[in-house]
Every structure is written in structure tokens, then in C-alpha cells.
N, C-alpha and C positions, 0 to 999 in steps of 0.2 A: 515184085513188079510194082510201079507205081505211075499214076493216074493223075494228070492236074485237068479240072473237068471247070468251067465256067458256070457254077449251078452250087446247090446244095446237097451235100451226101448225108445220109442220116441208116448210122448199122448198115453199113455197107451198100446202102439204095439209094439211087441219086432219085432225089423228092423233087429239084428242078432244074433245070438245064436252058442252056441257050438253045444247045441242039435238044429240042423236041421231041428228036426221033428217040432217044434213047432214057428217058422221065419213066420211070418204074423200073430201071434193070438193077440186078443186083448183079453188079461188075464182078464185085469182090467175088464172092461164092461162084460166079462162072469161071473167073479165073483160076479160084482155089481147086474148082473139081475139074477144069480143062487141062491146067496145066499141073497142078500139085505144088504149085506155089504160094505163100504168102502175098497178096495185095494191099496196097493201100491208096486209097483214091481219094480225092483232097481238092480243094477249093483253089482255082489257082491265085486268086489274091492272098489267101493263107502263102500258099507255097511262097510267095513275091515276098510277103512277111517275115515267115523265116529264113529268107534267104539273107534281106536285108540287114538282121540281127542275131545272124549267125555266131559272132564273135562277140555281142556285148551280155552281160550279166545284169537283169536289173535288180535295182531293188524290192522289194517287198511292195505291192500294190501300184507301182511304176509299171507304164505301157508306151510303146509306141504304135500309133495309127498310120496304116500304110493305104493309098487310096489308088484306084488303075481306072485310068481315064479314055475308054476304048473308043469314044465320039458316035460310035454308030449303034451304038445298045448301050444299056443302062449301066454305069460305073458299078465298081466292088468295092470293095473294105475290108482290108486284114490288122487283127490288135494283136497285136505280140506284149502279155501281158508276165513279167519275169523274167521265167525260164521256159515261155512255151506258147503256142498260139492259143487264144481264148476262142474258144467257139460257141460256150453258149450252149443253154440245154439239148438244142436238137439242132447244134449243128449252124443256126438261124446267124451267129452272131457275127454282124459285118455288110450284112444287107443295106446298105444303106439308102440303096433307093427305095425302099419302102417307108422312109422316115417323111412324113406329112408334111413338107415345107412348100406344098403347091408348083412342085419345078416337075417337068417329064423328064429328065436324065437320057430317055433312048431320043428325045424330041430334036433333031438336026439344029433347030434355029436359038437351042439353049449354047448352042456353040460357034455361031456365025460371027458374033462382038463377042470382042474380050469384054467390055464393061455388063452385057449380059450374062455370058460362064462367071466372070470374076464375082460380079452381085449372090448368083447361085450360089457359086460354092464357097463364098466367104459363109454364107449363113446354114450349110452343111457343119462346115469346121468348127463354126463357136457353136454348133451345135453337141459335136462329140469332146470340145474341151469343157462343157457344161456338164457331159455326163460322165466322161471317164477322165480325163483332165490327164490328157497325155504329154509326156515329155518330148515329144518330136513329132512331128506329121511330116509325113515323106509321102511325097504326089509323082506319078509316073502318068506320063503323058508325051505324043510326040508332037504334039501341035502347041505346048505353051511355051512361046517364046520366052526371049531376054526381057524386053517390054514386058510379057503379061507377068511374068515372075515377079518385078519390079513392080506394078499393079496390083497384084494380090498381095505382096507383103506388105505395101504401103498402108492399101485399103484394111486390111487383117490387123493390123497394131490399129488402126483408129475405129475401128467398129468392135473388136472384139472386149467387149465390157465386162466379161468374169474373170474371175483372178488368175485360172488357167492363163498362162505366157507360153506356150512351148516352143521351140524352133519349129520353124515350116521349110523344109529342104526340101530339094526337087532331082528326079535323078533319071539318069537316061539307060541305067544297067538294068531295065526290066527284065529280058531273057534273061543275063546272066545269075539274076536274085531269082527266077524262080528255076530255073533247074538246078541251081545251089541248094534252093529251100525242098523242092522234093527230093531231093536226094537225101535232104536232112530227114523227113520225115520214113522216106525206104529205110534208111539207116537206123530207124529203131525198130524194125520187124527183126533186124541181127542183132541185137543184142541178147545175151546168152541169158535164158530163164534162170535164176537162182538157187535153188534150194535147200533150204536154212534148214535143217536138223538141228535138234537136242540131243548133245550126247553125253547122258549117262557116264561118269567119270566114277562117281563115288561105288566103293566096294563092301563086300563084309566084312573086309578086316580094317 
């Protein structure tokens, strides 16, 4: 069974949540002894991430940054870094409203002018191509137009001063990328445990 929860999971215990009501459960272990199933509970901007980049291969220290623009609470952040979502020691990694650039993210009136969200989140972006210097940024939103698209990328090539270049795509398959992407992740609770024996060939004679 699998879980895309708007919050932070860490060993199986969501540490934060949008919904409030449910900050301290451990999903997983209730599911595990309710039903006798396997759970996996997940970030849903992670899930959006690996939905996204299901089918590509990166290279070695190559990531793509996927970012979900909900307007009425604070945005997320998923890095799909290779072959797999980065999360980060406990989970943390992708928060990106926590990052000190003086904007409120949940604040209505960061979203009212486009030249106010475009200001914002131009100086998010060259904020994670500073640190992880990703090969694609992909923004899911249903309020930015053709115009602010055209606006952000404009403004984006002329203020973004580090060597980081990455494409900034913009995409409207939100649903579709994340129940793609948990699904991706349900799908390695089935994958068959291995196990590698040593087998002793050589004889006495």
C-alpha cells in the first residue's frame, strides 16, 4: 500500500504534515500490523519527481529539480538525483520553504502579480542551481500562464549569474506524474529479496 502525504516521513513517522491531525503517526507499522502488508509513505512532491523521470537515466551526480506550486500553502521540492529520489538524511531534503530568502511561500499576496511570484521564485531557482546545479527544473502549477512562463524564463536567463544553465520546463501532468511516481515507489516493496549463497564446489578428490 502506498501513501503520498504533503509533509515529511522519517522511518516510517510523518515528523510534518499539512494535515496536522495526523504529525506523530506511524502509518507504516499501523498499516503493517492492521493489514499485514508492506507500506510505503512518501512525500508527494518526491512521488511528482519520480513520476516525472520515470524513463530517463541520469548520469552520475546529474539531478533534476521538480517544484509544485499549490498557492494556498507553502510549495515543495522533489531532486531526482540519477537513479532515484534524494531525500536527504532524515528525509528533510526538498523543503524548500524553509530556505531564508525572506518570501512567505503559504502568503496569498506572494501570488497576486506575476512580477511578485516571478521575483520570488526566480531567486528560489538560482538558489538550487547554486547548490545542486540541476539539469532541468520542471515547475507544476495551474495558475502560471503562457505570459508568466514567458516572464520567468525571460527574467531566469538574465538574472541567473552562476554557470548552472538548466532547462526550466513547465508541466501540467501533475496527477498523472505522481500516481506514476508512487506507484514507482510501491513497486520496490515487490521486488524479490535476493539471496546470494556461497556454494562450495571444490571436493576431495
Amino acid at each position: 500500500i502506498g501513501f503520498g502525504i504533503p509533509g515529511v516521513v522519517y522511518k516510517g513517522i510523518i515528523q510534518t504534515c499539512d494535515c496536522k491531525g495526523i504529525e506523530g503517526l506511524d502509518l507504516s507499522r499501523y498499516i503493517n500490523e492492521e493489514l499485514h502488508l508492506p507500506a510505503v509513505i512518501e512525500n508527494d512532491v518526491n512521488c511528482i519527481a519520480a513520476g516525472r523521470c520515470r524513463d530517463i537515466e541520469l548520469d552520475r551526480g546529474k539531478c533534476v529539480c521538480v517544484f509544485y506550486f499549490p498557492r494556498f500553502r507553502a510549495l515543495g521540492a522533489g531532486i531526482y538525483m540519477e537513479n532515484g529520489i534524494h531525500r536527504g538524511n532524515k528525509n528533510f531534503a526538498g523543503e524548500a520553504a524553509h530556505i531564508p530568502l525572506g518570501i512567505d511561500w503559504s502568503d496569498p499576496k506572494v501570488y497576486e502579480k506575476p512580477e511578485i511570484f516571478s521575483a520570488a521564485l526566480i531567486k528560489l531557482l538560482i538558489t538550487f542551481c547554486a547548490v545542486l546545479d540541476p539539469q532541468e527544473i520542471v515547475l507544476y502549477s495551474s495558475f502560471i500562464t503562457r505570459e508568466m512562463q514567458t516572464l520567468l524564463q525571460d527574467k531566469f536567463k538574465t538574472q541567473n549569474t552562476t554557470l548552472s544553465q538548466p532547462q526550466i520546463s513547465f508541466s501540467e501532468a501533475m496527477d498523472a506524474d505522481y500516481k506514476t511516481g508512487l506507484l514507482v515507489q510501491i513497486r520496490q516493496l515487490l521486488k524479490p529479496v535476493l539471496e546470494l549463497k556461497r556454494r562450495d564446489t571444490l571436493s576431495d578428490n
